[in-house]
N, C-alpha and C positions, 0 to 999 in steps of 0.2 A: 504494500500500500504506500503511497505517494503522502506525505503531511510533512508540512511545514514544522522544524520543531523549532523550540523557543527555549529560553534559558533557566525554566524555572519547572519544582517538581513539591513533593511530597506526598503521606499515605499514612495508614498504620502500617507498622515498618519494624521489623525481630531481627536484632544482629545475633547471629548465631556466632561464636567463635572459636574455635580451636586451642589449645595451648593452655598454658598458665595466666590462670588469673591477676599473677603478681607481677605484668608486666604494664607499663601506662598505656593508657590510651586515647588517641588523639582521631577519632572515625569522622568521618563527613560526606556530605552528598550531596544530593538532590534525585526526585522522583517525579518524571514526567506524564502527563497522561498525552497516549500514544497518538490520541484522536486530535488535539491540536496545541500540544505543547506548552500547555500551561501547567501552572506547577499542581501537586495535591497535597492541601496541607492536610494539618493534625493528626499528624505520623507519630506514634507512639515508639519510639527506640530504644531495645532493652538489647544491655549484653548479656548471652543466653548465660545462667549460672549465676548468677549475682543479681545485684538490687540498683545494679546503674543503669537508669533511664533519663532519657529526654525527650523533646517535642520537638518536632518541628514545627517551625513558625510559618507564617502566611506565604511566602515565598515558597512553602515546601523543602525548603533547606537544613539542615541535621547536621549538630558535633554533639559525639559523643567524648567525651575529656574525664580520664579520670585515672589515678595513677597506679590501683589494681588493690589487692592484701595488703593493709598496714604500709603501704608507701606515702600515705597524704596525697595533698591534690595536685594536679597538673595545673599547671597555670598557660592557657588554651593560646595559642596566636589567633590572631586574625586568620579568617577564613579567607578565600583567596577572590581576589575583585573580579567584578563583571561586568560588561557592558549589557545596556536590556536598556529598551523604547528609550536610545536616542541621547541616553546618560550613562556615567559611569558610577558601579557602588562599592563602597569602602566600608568593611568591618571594623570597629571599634571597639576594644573588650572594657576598657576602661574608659572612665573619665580623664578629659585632658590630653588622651592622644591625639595626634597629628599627622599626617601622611602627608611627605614629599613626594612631589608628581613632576617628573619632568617626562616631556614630550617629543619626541625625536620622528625627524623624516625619513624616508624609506631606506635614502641611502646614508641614513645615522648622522644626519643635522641635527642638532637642538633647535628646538622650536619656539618653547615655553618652559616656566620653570616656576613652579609655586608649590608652595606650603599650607595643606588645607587643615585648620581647625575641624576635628570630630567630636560627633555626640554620641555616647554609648549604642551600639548598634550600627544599623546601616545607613548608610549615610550615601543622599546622592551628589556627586561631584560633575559641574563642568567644565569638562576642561576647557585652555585658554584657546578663544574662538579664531578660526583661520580664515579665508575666503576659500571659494572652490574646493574640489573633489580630492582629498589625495590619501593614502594609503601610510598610515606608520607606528608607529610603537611608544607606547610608556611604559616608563618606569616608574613603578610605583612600590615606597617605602614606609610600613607601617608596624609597628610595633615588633622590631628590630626584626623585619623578613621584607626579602625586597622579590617582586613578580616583573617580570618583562609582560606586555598585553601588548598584541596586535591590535590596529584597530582602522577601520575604515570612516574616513569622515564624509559627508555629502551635508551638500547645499541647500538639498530641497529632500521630501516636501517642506520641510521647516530651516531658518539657518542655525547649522551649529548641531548638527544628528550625527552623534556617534553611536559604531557597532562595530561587533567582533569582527576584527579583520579575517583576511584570507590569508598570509603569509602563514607557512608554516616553521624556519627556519627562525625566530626572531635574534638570535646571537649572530647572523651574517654581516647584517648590510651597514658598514661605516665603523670606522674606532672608535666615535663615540660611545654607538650602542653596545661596541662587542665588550666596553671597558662597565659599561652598566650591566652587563651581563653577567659579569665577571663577578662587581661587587652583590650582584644578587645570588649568585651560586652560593659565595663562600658565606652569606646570611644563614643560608640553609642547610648549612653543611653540616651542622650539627645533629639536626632532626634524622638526614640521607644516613649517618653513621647508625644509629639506632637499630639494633637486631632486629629477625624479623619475625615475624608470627602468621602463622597459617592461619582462616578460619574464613568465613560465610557470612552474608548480608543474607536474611529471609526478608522479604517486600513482602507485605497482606494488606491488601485494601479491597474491602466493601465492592463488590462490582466489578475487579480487577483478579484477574488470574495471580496466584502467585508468585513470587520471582526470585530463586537464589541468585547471587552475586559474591562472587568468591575474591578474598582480599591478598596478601603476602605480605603486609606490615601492620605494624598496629596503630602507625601512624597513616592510614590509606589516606588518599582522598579518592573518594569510589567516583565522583565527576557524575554525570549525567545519565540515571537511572530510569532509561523509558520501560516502561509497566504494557503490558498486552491483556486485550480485553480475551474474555473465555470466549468459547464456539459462539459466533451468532446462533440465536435459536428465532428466525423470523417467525410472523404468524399472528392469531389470537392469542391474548394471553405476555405474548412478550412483553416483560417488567423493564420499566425504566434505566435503562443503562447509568453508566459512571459520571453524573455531572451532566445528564438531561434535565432541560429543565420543562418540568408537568405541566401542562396546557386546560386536561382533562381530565380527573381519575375516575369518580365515580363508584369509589367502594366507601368515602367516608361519610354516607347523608345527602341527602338533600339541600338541607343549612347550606354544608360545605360546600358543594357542586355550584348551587345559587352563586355562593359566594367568588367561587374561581371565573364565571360568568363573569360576572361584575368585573374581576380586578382583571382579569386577562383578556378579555377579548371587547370587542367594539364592532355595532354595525358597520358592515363597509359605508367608507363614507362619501365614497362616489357616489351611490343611485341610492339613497335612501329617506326615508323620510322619517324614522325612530332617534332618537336621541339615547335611544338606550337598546341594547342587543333584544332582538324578536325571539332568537331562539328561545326555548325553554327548558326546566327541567322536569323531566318525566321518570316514572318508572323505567329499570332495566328490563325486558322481558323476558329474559332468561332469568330473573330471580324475584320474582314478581311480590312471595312471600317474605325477602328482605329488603328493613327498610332504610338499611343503609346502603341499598344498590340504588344509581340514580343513573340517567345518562341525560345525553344533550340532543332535543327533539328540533329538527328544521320547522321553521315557520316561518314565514305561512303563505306568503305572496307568491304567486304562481306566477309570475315574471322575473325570469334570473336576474341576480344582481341586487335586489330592493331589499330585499331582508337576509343576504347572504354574512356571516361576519367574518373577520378579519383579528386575527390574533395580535392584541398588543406587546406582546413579551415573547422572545425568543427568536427576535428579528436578526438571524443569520444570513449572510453569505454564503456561506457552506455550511451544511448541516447532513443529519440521520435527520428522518423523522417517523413517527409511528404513531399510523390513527386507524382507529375500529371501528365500523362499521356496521350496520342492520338494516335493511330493506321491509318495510312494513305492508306497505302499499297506500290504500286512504285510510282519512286518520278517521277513528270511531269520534263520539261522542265523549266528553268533552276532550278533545285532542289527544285521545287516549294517556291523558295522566298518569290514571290510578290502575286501568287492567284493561291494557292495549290487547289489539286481537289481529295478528297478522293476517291479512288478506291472502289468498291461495293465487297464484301468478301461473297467467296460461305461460306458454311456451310464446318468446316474442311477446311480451304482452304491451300492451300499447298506450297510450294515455287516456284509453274510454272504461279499459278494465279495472276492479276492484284492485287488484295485485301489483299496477303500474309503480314503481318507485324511480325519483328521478332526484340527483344529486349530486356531489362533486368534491374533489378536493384538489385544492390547487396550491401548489408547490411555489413561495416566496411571491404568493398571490397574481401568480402569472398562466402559468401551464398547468393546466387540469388532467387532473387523473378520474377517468367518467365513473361515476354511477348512476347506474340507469339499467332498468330490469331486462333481462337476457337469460335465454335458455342456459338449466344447468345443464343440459346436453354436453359433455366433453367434448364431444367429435363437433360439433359447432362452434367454429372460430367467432369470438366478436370482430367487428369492424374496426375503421378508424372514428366513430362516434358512439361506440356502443359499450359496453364494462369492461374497465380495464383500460381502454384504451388513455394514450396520451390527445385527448382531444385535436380531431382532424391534423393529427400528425403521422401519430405511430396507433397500430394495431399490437394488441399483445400476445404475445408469442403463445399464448395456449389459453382455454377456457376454464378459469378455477370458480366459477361463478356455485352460490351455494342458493337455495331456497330461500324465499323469506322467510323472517321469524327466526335465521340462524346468523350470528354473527358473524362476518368477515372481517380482513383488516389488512392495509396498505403499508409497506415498507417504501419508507424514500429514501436515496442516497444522493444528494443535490451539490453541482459547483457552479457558481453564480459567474456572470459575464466578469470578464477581465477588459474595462477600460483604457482607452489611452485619449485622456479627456475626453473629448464628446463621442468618441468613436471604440463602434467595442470589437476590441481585439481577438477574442478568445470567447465564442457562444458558452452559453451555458450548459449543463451536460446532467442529466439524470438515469439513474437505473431506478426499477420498481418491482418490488415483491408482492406481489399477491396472495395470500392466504400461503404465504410462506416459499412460494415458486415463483423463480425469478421472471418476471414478462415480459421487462424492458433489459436492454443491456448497451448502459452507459450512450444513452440515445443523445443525440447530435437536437439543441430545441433553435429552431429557426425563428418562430413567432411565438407570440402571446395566445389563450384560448380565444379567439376572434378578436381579443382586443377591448375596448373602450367602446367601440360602435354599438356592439350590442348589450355595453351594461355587465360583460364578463370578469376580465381581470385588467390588473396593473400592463400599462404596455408595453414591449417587450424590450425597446431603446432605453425604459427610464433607468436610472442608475441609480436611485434609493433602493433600498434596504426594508423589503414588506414582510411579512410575520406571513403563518399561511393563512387559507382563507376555505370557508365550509360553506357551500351551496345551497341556497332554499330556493326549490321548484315546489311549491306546493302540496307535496307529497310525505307521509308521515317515513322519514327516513331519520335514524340516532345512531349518534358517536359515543363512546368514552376510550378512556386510556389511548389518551392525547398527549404523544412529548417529544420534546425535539433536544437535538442533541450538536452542539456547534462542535464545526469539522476546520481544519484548515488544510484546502487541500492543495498541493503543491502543481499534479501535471491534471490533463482534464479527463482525467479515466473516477469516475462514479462506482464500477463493478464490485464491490467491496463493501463490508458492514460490521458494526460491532455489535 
């Protein structure tokens, strides 16, 4: 899989270790989540055997520090600096430390040279601002340990964005650097001398496959620990992944359900005339005797568009998303609230039949993914307008279509247009799972579902950032277990899921 990763991690998080207890230890890290490289905090870190723990902080970053049996404590360095969104960050363990920064050109000019005041912890540093793009190296001195850092500077989108450079060798270029290099080896040289010790990182996070990481000193620093999610399990039923954020659930009440209504979603506010979301909350009808099962009933306007809504939260770019589905048909009396009664759906059923259901789900409120009533006949492909399909684009590769009154459910896997100002470079790209079989594979999206003309979706040039968006045709059609899950994807291949 293709993801952008980023510089920050944590988790619940077991250092396993090998050896004698009675040696110090100085462990460190970080724990990535794999889907778009941001960190996972609240990592609980024990060394296996003993009663030395710590946490990782929001960042998802972990030292463990502590000097083993009856040795007393380690007195920790600074953890080692980082570039991240455009700044530079500097650990401080105490009060009153300082870190000397000087900034060197590619071919080992001095550039800049200052002495930053720290505050216990992390602390952001800008370095001294240059004009233009160029490539080069700091040195940076903090509590007697010095780090050579690559680093790339650029002009735009903001002035003054630093990032981890590309150079891999930074002890080559100029005698400036190679003499700063020099005095930062022999900083360290004391910690490099330190025996070594066998033993094991165990990673456990919630949602997150487990992960040994195996260390050789007991001073490691383990560096950048990406976490893998377990077996996709698409379908009905699929539970919220690692750091999705819930749209829909549906198992905690009514109250609740109401309430996620209200705080998450909004009528669309192209064609509408409510100030507040039409859909409603109904009974589930698969659990009709619990009454903490609720879901989310389409209403009520039989002209697409007018009372369709539009999710406020979880407006990705790139995303998973995962929504479930039930086709009713018409809706009984009073809008089947309390003990809906699925309508029986001929084969083809049409918009005059009792069984007719007509719906949608549209992907960053653009590309629809259809609902709309269709033989469960397997051997009968839908169309490019009929279940399943990607609205008058793509036909889905096989018929998983189920009866009314039984629940189905959509898997998305979405990479949004890649701009170059007004002009988009890079179409957008989805794959689609239906009732847990893939239908779509990493489809090529040309347009919008008809676009704006007829009141459908967002269209297809615009370059905001839309939440998804659930269709009311008039027809008693319910959601729950609704959530999306931000992706950062790097090339434009979709076929993949966690």
């Amino acid at each position: 899989m293709h993801v952008i990763r980023d510089f920050y991690f944590g988790a619940a998080l077991l250092l396993c270790v090998g050896g004698s207890l009675a040696q110090s230890f100085d462990l460190r890290g970080r724990v990535l989540d794999p889907a778009n490289g941001q960190g996972v905090p609240g990592a609980l870190v024990k060394v296996a055997g003993s009663s030395i723990t710590a946490l990782t902080d929001s960042a998802g970053r972990f030292t463990v520090a502590d000097a083993g049996a009856g040795l007393g404590a380690v007195r920790r360095a600074p953890a080692e600096p980082y570039f991240h969104a455009g700044a530079l960050f500097i650990e401080a363990i105490e009060p009153g430390q300082s870190a000397g920064l000087q900034i060197f050109g590619a071919g080992g000019e001095r550039i800049a040279s200052t002495l930053q005041e720290l505050q216990p912890g992390w602390n952001r540093v800008d370095p001294a601002p240059r004009a233009g793009d160029f490539i080069g190296f700091a040195r940076i001195h903090v509590g007697g340990v010095t780090w050579i850092k690559s680093f790339l500077h650029t002009a735009a989108p903001v002035s003054g964005s630093w990032f981890a450079g590309i150079a891999t060798n930074p002890y080559s270029p100029g005698r400036g650097l190679a003499k700063a290099a020099k005095a930062g080896k022999s900083a360290q040289g004391a910690k490099a001398a330190k025996p070594a010790v066998a033993g094991q990182v165990e990673i456990t996070v919630d949602k997150l496959a487990r992960k040994t990481v195996s260390f050789a000193s007991e001073t490691a620093d383990l560096g950048d620990i990406v976490m893998d999610y377990p077996a996709r399990k698409p379908g009905v039923g699929a539970e919220p992944i690692y750091g999705a954020t819930v749209l829909f659930d549906g198992r905690r009440g009514k109250a609740a359900a109401a309430a996620e209504l209200a705080a998450k979603w909004q009528d669309w506010p192209r064609f509408t005339p409510s100030a507040i979301p039409m859909f409603k909350i109904a009974s589930d009808p698969e659990f009709l005797s619990d009454t903490n099962r609720a879901s989310l009933q389409a209403c009520c306007n039989t002209l697409w568009g007018y009372d369709d809504i539009q999710a406020k939260v979880g407006l990705f770019a790139d995303f998973q998303a995962h929504v479930e589905f039930i086709c009713m048909g018409e809706y009984d009396s009073p809008l089947d609230l309390a003990t809906p009664d699925a309508n029986s759906a001929a084969a083809y059923a049409t918009e005059s039949d009792p069984g007719y259901s007509n719906s949608g789900v549209y992907a960053a409120s653009r590309y629809e993914i259809q609902i709309q009533s269709w033989s469960t006949d397997a051997s009968k492909p839908p169309s490019l307008h009929d279940m399943g399909a990607i609205v008058d684009a793509y036909a889905p590769a096989s018929n998983r279509n189920k009866a009314n009154g039984v629940w189905q459910a959509y898997d998305i896997t979405y990479r949004n247009a890649r701009f170059i100002d007004t002009i988009m470079a890079t179409n957008p790209r989805m794959s689609v799972w239906w009732n847990g079989v893939q239908v779509h594979d990493n489809r090529l999206l040309n347009a919008g579902a008809s676009g704006l003309d007829n009141h459908s979706g967002e269209e297809h040039s615009d370059q905001r950032l839309y939440g998804l968006k659930l269709q009311s045709e008039g027809r008693d059609v319910r959601f729950r277990n609704i959530w999306i899950k931000e992706l950062k994807i790097a090339e434009p291949q979709t076929n993949f899921g966690y």
